[in-house]
C-alpha positions in Angstrom: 32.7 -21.8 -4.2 32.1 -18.3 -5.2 29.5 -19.1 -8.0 27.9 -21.0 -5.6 27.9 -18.6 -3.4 26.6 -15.8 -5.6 23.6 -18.3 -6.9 22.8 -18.8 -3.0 22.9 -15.4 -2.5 21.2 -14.1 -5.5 18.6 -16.8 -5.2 17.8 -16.1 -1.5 17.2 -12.7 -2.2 14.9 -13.3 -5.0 12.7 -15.8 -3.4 12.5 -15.0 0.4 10.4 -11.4 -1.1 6.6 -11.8 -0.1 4.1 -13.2 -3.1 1.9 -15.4 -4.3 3.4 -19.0 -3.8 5.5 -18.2 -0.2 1.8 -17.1 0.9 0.1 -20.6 -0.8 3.0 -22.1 1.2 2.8 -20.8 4.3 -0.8 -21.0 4.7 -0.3 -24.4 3.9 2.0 -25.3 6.6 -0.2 -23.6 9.2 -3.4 -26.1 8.0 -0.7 -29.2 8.2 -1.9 -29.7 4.8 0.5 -32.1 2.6 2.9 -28.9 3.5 6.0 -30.7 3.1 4.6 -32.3 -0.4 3.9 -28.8 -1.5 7.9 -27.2 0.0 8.9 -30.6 -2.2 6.9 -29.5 -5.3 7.9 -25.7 -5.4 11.7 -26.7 -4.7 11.4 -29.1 -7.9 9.7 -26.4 -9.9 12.2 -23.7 -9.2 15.4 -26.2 -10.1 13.9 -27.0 -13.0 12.9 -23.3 -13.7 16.6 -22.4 -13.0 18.1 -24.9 -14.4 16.0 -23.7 -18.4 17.5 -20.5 -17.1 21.0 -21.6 -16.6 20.9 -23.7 -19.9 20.4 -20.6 -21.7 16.9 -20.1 -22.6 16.3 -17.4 -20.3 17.7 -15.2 -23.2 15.2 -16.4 -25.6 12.0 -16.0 -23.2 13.0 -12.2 -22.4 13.2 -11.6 -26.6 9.2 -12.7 -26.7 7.3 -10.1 -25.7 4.2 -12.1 -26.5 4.9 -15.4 -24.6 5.5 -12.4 -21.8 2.4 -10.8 -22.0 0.5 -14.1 -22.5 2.0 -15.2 -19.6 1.1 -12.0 -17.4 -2.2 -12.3 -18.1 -2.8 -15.7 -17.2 -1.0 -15.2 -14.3 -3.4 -12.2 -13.0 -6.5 -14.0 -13.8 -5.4 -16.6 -11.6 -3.9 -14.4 -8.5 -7.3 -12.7 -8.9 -9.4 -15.8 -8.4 -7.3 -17.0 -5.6 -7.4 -13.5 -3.7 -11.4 -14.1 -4.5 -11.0 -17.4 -2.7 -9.0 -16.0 0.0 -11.6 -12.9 0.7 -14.2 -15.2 1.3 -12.2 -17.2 4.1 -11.4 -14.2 5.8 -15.2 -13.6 5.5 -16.1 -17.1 7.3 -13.6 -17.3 9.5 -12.5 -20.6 11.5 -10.0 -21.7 13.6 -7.1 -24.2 13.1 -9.1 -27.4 14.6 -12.0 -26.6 12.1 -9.9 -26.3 8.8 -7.6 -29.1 9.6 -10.5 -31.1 9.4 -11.1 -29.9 6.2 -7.6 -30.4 4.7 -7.8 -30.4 0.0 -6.7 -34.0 -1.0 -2.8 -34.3 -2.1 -3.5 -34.1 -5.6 -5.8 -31.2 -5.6 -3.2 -29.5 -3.2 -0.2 -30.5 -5.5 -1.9 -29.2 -8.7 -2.9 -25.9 -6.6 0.7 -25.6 -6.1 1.5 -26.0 -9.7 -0.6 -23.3 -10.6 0.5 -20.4 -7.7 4.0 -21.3 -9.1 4.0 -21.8 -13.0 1.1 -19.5 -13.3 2.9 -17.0 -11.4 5.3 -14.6 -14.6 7.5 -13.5 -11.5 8.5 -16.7 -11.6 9.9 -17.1 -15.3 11.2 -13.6 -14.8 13.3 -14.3 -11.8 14.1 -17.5 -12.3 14.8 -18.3 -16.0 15.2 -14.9 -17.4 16.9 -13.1 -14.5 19.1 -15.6 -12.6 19.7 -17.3 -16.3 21.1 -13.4 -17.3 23.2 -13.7 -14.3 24.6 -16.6 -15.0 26.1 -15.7 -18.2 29.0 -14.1 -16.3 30.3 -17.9 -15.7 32.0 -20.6 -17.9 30.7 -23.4 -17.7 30.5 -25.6 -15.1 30.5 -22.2 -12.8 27.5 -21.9 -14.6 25.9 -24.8 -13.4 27.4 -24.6 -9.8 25.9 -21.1 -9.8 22.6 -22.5 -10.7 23.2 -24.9 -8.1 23.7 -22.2 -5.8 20.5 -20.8 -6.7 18.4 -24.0 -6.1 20.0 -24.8 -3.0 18.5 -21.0 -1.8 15.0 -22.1 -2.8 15.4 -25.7 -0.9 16.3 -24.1 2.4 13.5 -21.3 2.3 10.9 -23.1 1.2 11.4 -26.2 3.7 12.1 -23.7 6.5 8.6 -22.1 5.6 7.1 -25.4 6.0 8.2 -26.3 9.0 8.6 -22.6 10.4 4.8 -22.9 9.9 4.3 -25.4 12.3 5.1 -23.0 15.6 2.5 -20.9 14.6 0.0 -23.5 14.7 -1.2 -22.2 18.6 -1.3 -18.7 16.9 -4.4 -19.6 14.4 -6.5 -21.5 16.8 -8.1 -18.2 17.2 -10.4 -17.0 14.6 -8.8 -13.5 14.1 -5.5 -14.9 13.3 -7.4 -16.9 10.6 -8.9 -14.0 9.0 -5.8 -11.7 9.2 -4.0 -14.3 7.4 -6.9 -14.7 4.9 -7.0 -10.9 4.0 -2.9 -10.6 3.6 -3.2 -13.6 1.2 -6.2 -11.8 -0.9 -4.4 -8.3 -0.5 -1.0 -10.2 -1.9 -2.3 -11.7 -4.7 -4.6 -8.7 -6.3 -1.4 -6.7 -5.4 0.6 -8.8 -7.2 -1.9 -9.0 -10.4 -2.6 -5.2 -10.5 1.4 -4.9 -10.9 1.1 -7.4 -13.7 -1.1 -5.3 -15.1 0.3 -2.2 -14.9 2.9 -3.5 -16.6 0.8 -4.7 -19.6 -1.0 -1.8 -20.3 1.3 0.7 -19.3 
């Protein structure tokens, strides 16, 4: 069980760190907005994610230095438009009765989730490039049990996320709640694309 171990282990640390799609998630959960579609959708996106890594093409991703800056750039356009989106919420303001009447339609949620995660570079890097790295250490199949290990970590946090979400639900019947939420979210994801950034044109 030790490569299983180390995947869970590895792969908790990894995710559970603050960003763009545990944000899109949470917020999610709070609105009782298709949440547990969307913990099912970024679970499902991360395995996969993981398993390219595991399978070996992490390597090849990290030698492209183009497909990575592509990538970054794409990635903070989008965080910048959503932290946009998210400014202008904490602007309005609301409270939990008037936005759960106001819930996005599944598919418009479940491509929104597509894009926080696979628009997201972080998420190649850790997933494919670094936990694929990592689990070059194994033969296989402690290869694969470590990537099982790994995807197991994103299936707890993410579904714990979701329905952690839930209790707070009394929290953002108040209006403040809603726009301190709102501004973390925008200040998360223009943080997150100014480090993209930096990165590019360092």
């Amino acid at each position: 069980m030790t490569p299983f171990v180390q995947g869970l282990g590895m792969g908790g640390g990894l995710i559970v760190a603050i960003g763009a799609q545990n944000a899109f998630v949470l917020t999610q959960s709070v609105r009782k907005n298709h949440h547990l579609a969307v913990a099912a959708l970024c679970t499902l996106c991360d395995a996969v994610l993981i398993t390219l890594g595991v399978t070996g093409i992490g390597t090849m991703v990290a030698s492209n230095p183009t497909f990575a800056t592509v990538a970054a750039l794409g990635g903070a356009a989008f965080l910048i438009w959503y932290g946009c989106l998210a400014l202008r919420s904490a602007f309005q303001g609301g409270s939990l009765h008037a936005r759960s009447q106001e819930k996005t339609g599944l598919r418009k949620t479940l491509m929104l989730t597509l894009a926080v995660t696979l628009l997201n570079p972080h998420a190649y890097l850790d997933t494919v490039v670094l936990l694929g790295s990592v689990s070059g250490q194994f033969i296989p199949p402690d290869r694969y049990v470590f990537g099982m290990g790994a995807v197991t970590a994103s299936l707890l946090w993410f579904f714990a996320l979701s329905l952690g979400g839930q209790a707070l639900a009394p929290l953002f019947k108040r209006e403040r709640t809603w726009r301190i939420l709102d501004s973390l979210v925008c200040l998360t994801m223009w943080g997150i694309a100014g480090t993209l950034l930096r990165h590019i044109f360092a």
